[in-house]
N, C-alpha and C positions, 0 to 999 in steps of 0.2 A: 164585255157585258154579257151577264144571261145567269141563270138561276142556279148562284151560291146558297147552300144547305149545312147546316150545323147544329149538332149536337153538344151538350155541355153541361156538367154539374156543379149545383150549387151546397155548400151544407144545409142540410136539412132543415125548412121552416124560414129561410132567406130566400130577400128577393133579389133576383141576379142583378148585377152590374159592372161592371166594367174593375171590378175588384177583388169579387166572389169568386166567380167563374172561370170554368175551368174546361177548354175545349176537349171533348175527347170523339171528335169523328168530324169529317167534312165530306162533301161529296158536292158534285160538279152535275149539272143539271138530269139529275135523277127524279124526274119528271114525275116517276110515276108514285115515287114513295113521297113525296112534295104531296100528290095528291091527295094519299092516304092519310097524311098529317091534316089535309085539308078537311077533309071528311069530319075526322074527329074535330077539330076546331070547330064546323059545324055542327056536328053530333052535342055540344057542348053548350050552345049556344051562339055561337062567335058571328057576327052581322056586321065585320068587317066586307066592304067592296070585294076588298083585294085581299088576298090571305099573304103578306108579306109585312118582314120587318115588326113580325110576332109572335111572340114566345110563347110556346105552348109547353105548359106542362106534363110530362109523359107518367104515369102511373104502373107500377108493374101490370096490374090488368093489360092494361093498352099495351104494354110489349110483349105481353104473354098472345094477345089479337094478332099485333103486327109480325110475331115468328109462326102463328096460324096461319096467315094469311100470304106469308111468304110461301112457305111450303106447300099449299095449295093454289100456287101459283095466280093469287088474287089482284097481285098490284095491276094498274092496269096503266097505261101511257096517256098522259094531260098535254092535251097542248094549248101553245103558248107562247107567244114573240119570244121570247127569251129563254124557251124550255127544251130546247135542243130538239135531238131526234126523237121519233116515236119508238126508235128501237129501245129492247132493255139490255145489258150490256151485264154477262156473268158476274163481272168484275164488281158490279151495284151490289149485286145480289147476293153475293159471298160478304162483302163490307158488311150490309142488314144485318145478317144473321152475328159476323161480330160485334159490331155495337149493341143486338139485343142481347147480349151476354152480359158482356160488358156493363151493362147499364142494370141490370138485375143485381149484378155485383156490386156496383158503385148503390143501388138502393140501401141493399143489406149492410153496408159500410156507414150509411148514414146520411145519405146527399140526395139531393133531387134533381130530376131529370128535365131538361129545356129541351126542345126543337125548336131551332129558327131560321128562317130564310130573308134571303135580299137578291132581288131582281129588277 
């Protein structure tokens, strides 16, 4: 148990489901960029309790912020029964940066971008 993270595109103007969708990253309790998602969900409106087991939309803006704020060493460590270490681990860090590529590209191809987590 503990805080599985995923990324996934939909074609563009659809709402994801279990048919659509299309995994392109996963990550193992990277605590800190969970958080970062979290923020924005908030930033957004989002008045869920719990930020889990919801799909959040990602916007080139938002991963034009999230490669900002990588490289400014912005993420910072959430804790959390389920969110592992406080440490950040290179190997997160290097993943972010390909998936914010990745996901710019998959924009301009035509698809839209999800975040979602379960813990």
């Amino acid at each position: 148990m503990g805080l599985d993270m995923y990324a996934y595109f939909v074609p563009k103007g659809e709402e994801p489901n279990e048919h659509n969708q299309t995994e392109m990253q996963y990550w193992r309790k990277f605590n800190a960029l969970h958080g970062w998602m979290e923020d924005l969900y908030r930033e957004r409106g989002g008045e869920a309790e719990y930020f889990n087991c919801i799909p959040l939309k990602l916007e080139e803006a938002d991963l034009d912020r999230l490669l900002d704020d990588l490289k400014q060493d912005k993420l910072t460590p959430r804790e959390g029964f389920f969110f592992g270490e406080q440490e950040i681990r290179m190997a997160d860090f290097v993943s972010a940066y390909g998936f914010v590529g990745l996901a710019k590209s998959l924009i301009a191809m035509g698809n839209d971008i999800y975040y979602d987590s379960w813990w």
